[in-house]
C-alpha positions in Angstrom: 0.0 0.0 0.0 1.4 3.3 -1.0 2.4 6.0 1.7 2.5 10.0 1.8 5.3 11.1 -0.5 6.8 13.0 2.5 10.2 13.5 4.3 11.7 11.0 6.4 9.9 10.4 10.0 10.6 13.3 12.2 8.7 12.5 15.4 6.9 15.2 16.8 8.6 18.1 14.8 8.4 19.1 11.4 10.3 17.5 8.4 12.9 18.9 7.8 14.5 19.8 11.0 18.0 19.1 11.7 17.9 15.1 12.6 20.8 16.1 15.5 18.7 18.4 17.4 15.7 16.7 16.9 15.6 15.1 20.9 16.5 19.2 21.7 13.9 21.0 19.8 11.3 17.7 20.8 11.2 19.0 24.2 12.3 23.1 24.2 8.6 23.9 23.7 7.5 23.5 26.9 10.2 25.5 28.9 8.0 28.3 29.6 5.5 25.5 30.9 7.9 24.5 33.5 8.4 28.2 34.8 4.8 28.3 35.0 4.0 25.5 37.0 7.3 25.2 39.3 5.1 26.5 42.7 2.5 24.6 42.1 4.2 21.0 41.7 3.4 18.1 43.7 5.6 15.8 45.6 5.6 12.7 45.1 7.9 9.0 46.0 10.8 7.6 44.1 12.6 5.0 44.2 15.2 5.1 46.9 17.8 3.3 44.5 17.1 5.4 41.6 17.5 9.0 44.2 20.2 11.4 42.9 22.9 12.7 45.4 21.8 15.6 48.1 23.9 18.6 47.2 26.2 20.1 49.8 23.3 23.4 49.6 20.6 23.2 52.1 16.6 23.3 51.1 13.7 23.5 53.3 12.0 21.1 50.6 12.0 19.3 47.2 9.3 22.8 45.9 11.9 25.0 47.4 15.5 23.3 45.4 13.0 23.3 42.6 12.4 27.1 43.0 16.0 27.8 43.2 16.9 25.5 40.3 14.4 27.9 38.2 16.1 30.8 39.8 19.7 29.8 39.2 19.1 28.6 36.0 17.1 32.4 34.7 20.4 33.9 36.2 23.0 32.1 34.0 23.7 29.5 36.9 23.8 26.2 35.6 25.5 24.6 37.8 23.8 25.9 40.8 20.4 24.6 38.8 21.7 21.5 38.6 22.4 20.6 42.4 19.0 22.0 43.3 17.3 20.3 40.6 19.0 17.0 41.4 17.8 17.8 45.1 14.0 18.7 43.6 14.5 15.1 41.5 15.3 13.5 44.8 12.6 14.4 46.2 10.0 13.4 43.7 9.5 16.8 42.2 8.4 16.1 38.2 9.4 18.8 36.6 12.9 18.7 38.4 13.2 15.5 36.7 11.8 16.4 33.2 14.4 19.7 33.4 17.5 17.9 34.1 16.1 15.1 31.4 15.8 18.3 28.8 18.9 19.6 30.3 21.0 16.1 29.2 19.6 15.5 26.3 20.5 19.3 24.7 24.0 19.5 27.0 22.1 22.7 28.0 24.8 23.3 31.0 25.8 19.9 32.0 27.7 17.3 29.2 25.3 16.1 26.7 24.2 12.8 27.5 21.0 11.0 25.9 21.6 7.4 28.3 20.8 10.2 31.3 18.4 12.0 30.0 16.5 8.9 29.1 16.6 8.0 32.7 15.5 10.9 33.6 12.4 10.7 31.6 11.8 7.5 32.6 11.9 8.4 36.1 8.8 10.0 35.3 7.3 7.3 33.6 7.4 5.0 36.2 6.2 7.4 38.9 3.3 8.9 37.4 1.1 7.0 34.9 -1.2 7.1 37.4 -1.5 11.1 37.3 -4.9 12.2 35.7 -4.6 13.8 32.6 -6.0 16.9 33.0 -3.4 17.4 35.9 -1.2 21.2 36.0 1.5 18.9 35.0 0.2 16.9 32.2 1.9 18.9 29.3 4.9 17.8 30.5 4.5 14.1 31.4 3.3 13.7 27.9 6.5 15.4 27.0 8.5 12.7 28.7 6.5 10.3 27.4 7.3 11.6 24.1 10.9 11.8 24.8 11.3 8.3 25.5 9.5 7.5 22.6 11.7 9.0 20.0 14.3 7.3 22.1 12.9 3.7 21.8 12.5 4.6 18.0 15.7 5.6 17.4 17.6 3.9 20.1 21.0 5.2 22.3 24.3 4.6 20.6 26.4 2.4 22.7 24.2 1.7 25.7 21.8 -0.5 26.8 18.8 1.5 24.9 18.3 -0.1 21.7 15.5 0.8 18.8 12.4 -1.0 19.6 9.6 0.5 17.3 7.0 -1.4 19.2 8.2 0.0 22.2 8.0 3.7 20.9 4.5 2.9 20.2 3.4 2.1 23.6 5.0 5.8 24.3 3.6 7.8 22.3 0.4 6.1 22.0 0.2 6.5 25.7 0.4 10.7 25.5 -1.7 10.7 22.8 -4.6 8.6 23.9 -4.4 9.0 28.3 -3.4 13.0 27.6 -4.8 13.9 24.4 -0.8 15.3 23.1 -0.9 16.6 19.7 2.7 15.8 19.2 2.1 12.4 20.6 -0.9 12.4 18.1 1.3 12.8 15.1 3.8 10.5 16.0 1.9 8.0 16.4 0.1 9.2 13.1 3.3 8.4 11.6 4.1 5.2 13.1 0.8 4.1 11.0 1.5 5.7 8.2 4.8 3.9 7.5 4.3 1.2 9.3 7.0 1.4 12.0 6.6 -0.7 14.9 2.8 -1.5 14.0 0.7 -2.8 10.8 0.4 -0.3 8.5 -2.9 1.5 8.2 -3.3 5.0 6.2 -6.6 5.0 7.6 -5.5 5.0 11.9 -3.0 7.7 10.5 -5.1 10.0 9.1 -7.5 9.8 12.1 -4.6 10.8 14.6 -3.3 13.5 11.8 -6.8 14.8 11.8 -7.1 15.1 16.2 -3.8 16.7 16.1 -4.5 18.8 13.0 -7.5 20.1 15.1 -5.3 21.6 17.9 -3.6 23.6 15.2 -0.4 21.2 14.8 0.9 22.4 11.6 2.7 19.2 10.2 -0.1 17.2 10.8 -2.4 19.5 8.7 -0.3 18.9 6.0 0.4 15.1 5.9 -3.1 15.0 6.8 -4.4 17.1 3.9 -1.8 15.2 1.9 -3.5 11.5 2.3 -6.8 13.4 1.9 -5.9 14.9 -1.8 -4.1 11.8 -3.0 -6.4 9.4 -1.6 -3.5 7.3 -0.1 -5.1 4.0 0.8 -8.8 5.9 1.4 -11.1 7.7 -0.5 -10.5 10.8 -2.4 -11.2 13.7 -0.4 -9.5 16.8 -2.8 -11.7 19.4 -0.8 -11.2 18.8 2.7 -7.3 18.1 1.5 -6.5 21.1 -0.1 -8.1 23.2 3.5 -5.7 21.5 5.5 -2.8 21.7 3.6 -4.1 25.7 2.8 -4.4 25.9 7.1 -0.6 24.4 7.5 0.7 26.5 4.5 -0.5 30.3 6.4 1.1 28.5 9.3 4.1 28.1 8.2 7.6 29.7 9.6 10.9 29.8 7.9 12.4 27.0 6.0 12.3 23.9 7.7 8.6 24.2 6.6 9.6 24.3 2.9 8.1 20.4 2.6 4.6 22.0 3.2 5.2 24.8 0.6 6.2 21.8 -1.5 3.2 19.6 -1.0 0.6 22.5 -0.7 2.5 23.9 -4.1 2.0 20.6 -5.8 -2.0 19.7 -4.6 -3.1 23.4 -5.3 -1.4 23.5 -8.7 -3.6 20.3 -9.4 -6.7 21.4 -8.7 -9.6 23.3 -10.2 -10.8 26.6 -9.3 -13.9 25.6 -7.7 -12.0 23.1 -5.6 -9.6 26.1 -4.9 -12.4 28.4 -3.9 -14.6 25.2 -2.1 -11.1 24.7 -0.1 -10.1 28.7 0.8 -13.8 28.6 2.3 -13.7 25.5 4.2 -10.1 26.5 5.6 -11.4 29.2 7.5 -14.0 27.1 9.0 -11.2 24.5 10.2 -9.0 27.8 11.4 -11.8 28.8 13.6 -12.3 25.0 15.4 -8.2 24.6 15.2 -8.2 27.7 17.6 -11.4 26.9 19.9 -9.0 23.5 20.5 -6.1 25.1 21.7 -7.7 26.7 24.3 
């Protein structure tokens, strides 16, 4: 069965981003989420065996090193941010975890280092699939879940983490399903689409394209409206193609978006004017309930 003529798999990110910084630019999204939510995070157990060391520093508690972790890392302090977020991890603090995880996995102030970072995020994993997912946190446990999926996908270069598709489907399928993740939604969109670590089906891809494509994720609007135009193992639906791939092209920023210009260039230049105008209509409708989803 044919698939989207498309650019290789880039999980969660849009073709055509550097393949090195991929794990980096995966999780640098949600930054701004952490600074957000750093007063308001739980405390929760870990493993003893899997606790970090205490750092020299004194805290009153896990929220207060992960307050000072923040702070120290705002102010240029990276190593200070990493004692109190190692002190924040110890103590069952999430987004202490998920920080140093990002942290690893860009060498953002500590040695790059994706066997740490993946034990970071998995940290999480095991210590909070029971959270609900509508919890403050949720944005970022589905980030970690993401994480580890690419990881599974690809695999860790000389360690003990090797690529196990089926693995990274359990991941992402978990943050798109239990938290309703748009980036989890097109990965997992993707793993069906090619038929990576689960039985091909055009038909399961273009369903998860289409619930992240709601929430205004722009790749997914495109591969979506791709399979829609060319039919790719479904009906023809030239239309309702050509809006999506019309709602991703006004989305799109700088070049590593040029594969949409290129596949909205390509269905629009096939079309007829009355699909054209039928499409222009219909993509301000979609625009409209792509925006209502995001909030």
């Amino acid at each position: 069965m044919p698939t989207s003529r498309t650019v290789p798999y880039r999980p969660a990110w849009p073709a055509g981003a550097d393949p090195g910084r991929l794990r980096t630019a995966l999780l640098a999204g949600f930054l701004g989420f952490t600074l957000m939510l750093a007063a308001n995070e739980p405390t929760t157990a870990l493993d003893a065996a899997a606790r970090t060391p205490v750092p020299e520093k004194g805290f009153r508690s896990g929220r207060d090193a992960l307050r000072s972790g923040v702070r120290d890392y705002n102010a240029g302090d990276k190593q200070g941010a990493v004692r109190a977020l190692e002190y924040a991890a110890d103590q069952g603090q999430t987004l202490a975890l998920w920080k140093l995880g990002r942290m690893y996995a860009a060498g953002d102030g500590v040695p790059q280092d994706d066997l740490k970072a993946f034990e970071y995020f998995s940290r999480i994993a095991d210590d909070t699939t029971d959270d609900a997912p509508d919890t403050p946190n949720s944005g970022v446990l589905a980030s970690a879940f993401n994480a580890l999926g690419t990881y599974f996908l690809e695999g860790i270069k000389g360690t003990y983490v090797r690529s196990n598709p089926e693995r990274a489907y359990e991941m992402f399928n978990y943050a798109a399903s239990y938290f309703g993740d748009p980036n989890a939604q097109y990965n997992l969109a993707r793993l069906y689409l090619e038929g990576t670590g689960v039985e091909q089906d055009p038909r399961k891809a273009a369903r998860w394209f289409n619930l992240a494509a709601e929430k205004g994720h722009r790749p997914a609007q495109a591969l979506l409206g791709d399979l829609l135009v060319n039919g790719t193992g479904m009906p023809r639906q030239t239309v309702k193609g050509l809006s999506w791939l019309a709602l991703a092209r006004a989305g799109v920023q700088g070049a590593s978006d040029a594969w949409i210009v290129d596949l909205y260039d390509k269905a629009w230049a096939s079309a007829s004017e009355a699909d054209r105008a039928d499409a222009m209509a219909q993509a301000q409708t979609l625009s409209t309930g792509s925006t209502r989803k995001r909030r």
